[in-house]
C-alpha positions as CSV (number, residue, x, y, z in Angstrom):
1,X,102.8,120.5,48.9
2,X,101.3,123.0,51.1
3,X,102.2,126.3,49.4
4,X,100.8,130.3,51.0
5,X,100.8,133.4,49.1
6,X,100.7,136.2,51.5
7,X,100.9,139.8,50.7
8,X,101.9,140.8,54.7
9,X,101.2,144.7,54.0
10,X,104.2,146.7,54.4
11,X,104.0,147.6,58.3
12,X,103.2,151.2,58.4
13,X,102.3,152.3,61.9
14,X,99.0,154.0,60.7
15,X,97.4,150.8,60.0
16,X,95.9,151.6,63.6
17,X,94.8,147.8,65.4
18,X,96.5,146.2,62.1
19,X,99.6,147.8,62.7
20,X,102.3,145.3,62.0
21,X,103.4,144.8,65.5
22,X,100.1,143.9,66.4
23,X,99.3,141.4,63.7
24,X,102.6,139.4,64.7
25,X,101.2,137.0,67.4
26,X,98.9,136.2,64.9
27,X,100.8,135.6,61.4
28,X,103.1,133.5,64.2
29,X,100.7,131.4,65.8
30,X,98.8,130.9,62.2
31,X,101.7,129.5,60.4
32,X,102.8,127.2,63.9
33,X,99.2,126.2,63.6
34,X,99.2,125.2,59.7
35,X,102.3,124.7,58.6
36,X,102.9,125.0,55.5
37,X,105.7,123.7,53.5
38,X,106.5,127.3,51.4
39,X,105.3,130.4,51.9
40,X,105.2,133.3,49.8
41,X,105.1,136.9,51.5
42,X,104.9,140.3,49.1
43,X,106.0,143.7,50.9
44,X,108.2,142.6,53.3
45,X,110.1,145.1,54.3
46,X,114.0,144.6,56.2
47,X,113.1,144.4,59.5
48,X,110.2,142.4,58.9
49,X,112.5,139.9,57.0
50,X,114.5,139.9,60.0
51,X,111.5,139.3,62.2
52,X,110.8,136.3,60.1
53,X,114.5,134.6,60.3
54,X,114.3,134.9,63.9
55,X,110.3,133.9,64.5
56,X,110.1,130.9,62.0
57,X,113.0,129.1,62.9
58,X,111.6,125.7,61.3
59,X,112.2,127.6,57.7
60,X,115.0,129.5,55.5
61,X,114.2,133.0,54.8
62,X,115.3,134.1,51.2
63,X,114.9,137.1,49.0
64,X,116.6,140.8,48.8
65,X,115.4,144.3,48.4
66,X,113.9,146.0,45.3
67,X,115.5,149.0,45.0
68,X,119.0,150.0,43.5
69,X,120.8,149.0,46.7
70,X,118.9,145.7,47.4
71,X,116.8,147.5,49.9
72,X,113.4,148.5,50.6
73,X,111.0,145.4,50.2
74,X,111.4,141.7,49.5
75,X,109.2,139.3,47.7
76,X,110.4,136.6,50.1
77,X,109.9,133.0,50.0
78,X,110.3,131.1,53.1
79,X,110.4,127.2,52.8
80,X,110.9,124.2,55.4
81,X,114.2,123.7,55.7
82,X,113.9,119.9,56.2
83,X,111.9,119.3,53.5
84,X,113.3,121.3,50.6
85,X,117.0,121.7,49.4
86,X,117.9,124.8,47.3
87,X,119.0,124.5,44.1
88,X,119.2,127.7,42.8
89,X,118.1,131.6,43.5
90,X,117.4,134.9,41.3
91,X,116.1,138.1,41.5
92,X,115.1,140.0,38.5
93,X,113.5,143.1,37.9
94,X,110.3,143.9,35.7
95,X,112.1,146.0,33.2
96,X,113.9,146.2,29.9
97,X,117.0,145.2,31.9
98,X,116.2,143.1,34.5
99,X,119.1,142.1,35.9
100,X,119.7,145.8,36.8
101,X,118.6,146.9,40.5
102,X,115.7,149.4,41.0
103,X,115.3,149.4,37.0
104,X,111.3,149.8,35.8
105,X,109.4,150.2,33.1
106,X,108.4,153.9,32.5
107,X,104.8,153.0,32.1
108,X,104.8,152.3,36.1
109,X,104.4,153.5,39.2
110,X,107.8,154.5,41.1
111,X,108.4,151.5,42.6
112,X,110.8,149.0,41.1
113,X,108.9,145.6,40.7
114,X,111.1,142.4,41.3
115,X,110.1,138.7,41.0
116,X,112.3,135.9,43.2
117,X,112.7,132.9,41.5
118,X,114.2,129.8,43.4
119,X,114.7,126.2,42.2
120,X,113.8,123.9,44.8
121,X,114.2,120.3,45.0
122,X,111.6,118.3,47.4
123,X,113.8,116.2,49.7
124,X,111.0,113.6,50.3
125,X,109.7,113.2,46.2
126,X,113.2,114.1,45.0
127,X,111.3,116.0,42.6
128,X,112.9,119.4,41.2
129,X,110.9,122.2,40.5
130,X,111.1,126.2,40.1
131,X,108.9,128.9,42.0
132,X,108.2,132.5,41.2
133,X,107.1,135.0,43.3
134,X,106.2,138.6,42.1
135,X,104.2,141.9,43.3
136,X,102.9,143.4,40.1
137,X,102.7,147.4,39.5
138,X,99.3,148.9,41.5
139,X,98.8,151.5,39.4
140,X,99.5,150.8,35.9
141,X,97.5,148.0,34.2
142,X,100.1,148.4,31.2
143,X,102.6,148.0,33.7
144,X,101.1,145.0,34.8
145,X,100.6,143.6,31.6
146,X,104.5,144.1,30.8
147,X,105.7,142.5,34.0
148,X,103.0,139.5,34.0
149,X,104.7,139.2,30.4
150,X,108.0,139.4,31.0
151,X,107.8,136.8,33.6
152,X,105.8,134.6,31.4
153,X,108.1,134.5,29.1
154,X,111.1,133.9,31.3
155,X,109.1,130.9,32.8
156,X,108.4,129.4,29.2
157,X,112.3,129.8,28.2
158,X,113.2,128.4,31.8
159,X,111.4,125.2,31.3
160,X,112.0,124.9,27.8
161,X,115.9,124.6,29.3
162,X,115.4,121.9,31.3
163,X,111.8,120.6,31.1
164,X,111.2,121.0,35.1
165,X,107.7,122.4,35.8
166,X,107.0,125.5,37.7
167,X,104.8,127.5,39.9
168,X,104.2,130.8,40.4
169,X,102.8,133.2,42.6
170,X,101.8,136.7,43.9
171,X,99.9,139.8,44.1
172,X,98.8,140.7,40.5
173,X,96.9,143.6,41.5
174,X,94.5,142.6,39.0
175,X,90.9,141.0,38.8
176,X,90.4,137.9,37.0
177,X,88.7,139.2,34.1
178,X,91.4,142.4,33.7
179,X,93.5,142.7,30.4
180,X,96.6,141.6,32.1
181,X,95.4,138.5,33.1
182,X,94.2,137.7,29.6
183,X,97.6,137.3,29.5
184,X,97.3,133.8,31.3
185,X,95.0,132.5,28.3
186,X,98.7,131.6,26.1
187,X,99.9,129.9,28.7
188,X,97.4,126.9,29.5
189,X,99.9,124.8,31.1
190,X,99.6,127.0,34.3
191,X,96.4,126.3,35.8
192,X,95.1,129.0,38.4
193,X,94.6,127.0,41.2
194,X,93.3,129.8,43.0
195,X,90.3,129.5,40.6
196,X,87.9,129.0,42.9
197,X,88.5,131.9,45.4
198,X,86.3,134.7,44.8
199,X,88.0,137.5,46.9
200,X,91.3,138.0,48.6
201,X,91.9,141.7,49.2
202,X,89.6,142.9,51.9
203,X,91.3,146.0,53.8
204,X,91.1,145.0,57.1
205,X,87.3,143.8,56.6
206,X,85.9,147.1,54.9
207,X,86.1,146.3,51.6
208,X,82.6,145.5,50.0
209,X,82.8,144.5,47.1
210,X,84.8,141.0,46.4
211,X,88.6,141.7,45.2
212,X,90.7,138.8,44.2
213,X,94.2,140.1,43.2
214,X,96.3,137.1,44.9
215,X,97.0,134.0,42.7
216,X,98.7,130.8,42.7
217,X,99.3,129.1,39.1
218,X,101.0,125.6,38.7
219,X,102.1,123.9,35.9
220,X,99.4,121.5,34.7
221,X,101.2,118.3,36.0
222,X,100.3,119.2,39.5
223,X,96.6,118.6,40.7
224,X,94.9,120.5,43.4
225,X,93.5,119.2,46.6
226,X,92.3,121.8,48.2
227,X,92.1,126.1,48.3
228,X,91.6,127.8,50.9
229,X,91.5,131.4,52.6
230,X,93.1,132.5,55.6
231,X,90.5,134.5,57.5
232,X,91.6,134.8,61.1
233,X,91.4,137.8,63.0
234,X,91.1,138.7,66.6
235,X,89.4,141.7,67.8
236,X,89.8,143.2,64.5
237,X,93.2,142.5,64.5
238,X,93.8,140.5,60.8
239,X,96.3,138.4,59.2
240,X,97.0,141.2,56.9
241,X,94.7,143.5,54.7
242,X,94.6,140.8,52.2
243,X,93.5,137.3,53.0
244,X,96.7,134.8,52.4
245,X,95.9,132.2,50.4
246,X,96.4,128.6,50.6
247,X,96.8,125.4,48.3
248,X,97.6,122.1,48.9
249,X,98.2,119.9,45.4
250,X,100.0,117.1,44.3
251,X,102.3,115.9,41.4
């Protein structure tokens, strides 16, 4: 399985260069280029979603809005439609009452936080498995902690249903070594197999100092080939402000 995150930066105009509609070519020509069997996008926003169904036309395109009328941005997955038949799809929201639209926790910022969870089953292995893919809170480690929590939990009672193993992924908005992440030590059947990446958030090349906040955990029956760092750009022009990330493993 090759499997992306990729936090595509909601496409505000004043990103200059890195506006979104510049950045297109690119994201297009990267995935023709690697393809990858799943990718998981944060802050997509409609009419990028829309941009996607009719771009990447080798892949289904699945995930819904945030807010209280299932608008506003996705966490999307998009998987190879020849490869991978869809078993089953939710979206729930990082709150007391998650299966309420827009719903938060108060200790957050004022955007409602949403994870997409899809059961996929691999048309080539047969194997069955479940993804999750989630953009925690920027601004409220507590928040963080709650939602990382929350969709822990969920996970744990998930597989406890039906034994299948499961992956997850997304921007944290966290360092390694925050509190929230801490978090990650009662689980040890999801290995980070992002482990070895030092820095993934880079703001369009001016960041300094090294910022991984982008993760991808699997259950420990899977085993890691390879992790890598999408660092393209063009004439300044990047991928996005954070560097998607890349894993290919095994089960």
């Amino acid at each position: 399985m090759k499997l992306v995150t990729f936090n595509i930066r909601s496409a505000f105009a004043q990103d200059g260069i890195n506006s979104f509609e510049y950045r297109k070519p690119l994201i297009m020509n990267k995935i023709k280029a690697e393809q990858p069997d799943i990718i998981c996008f944060q802050e997509v926003v409609p009419f990028v979603a829309a941009w996607m169904k009719e771009t990447l036309t080798d892949y289904y395109v699945i995930g819904c809005g945030r807010d209280e009328k299932l608008e506003g941005e996705q966490m999307t997955i998009v998987y190879n439609k020849l490869r991978y038949n869809l078993m089953g799809l939710e979206m729930f929201w990082l709150s007391e009452t998650p299966s309420v639209p827009g719903s938060r926790y108060e200790d957050q910022s004022d955007c409602p936080r949403i994870c997409t969870q899809a059961l996929f089953q691999d048309l080539e292995t047969k194997d069955i498995f479940r993804l999750y893919n989630t953009h925690l809170d920027h601004i409220g480690s507590g928040a963080r902690k709650l939602g990382l929590g929350q969709i822990l939990r969920k996970m744990q009672k998930d597989a406890q249903e039906d034994k299948l193993p499961a992956i997850l992924t997304g921007d944290f908005n966290a360092l390694p070594d925050s509190p929230e992440m801490k978090l990650m030590n009662d689980y040890p059947q999801y290995i980070d197999m992002t482990s070895e990446i030092t820095s993934t958030f880079h703001n369009y090349g001016t960041q300094k100092e090294e910022e991984k906040i982008d993760y991808i955990f699997a259950q420990d029956c899977y085993r890691l080939l390879s992790a890598t760092i999408w660092e393209d750009q063009k004439d300044g022009v990047y991928l996005s402000d954070h560097y998607p990330v890349c894993v290919e493993m095994v089960k």
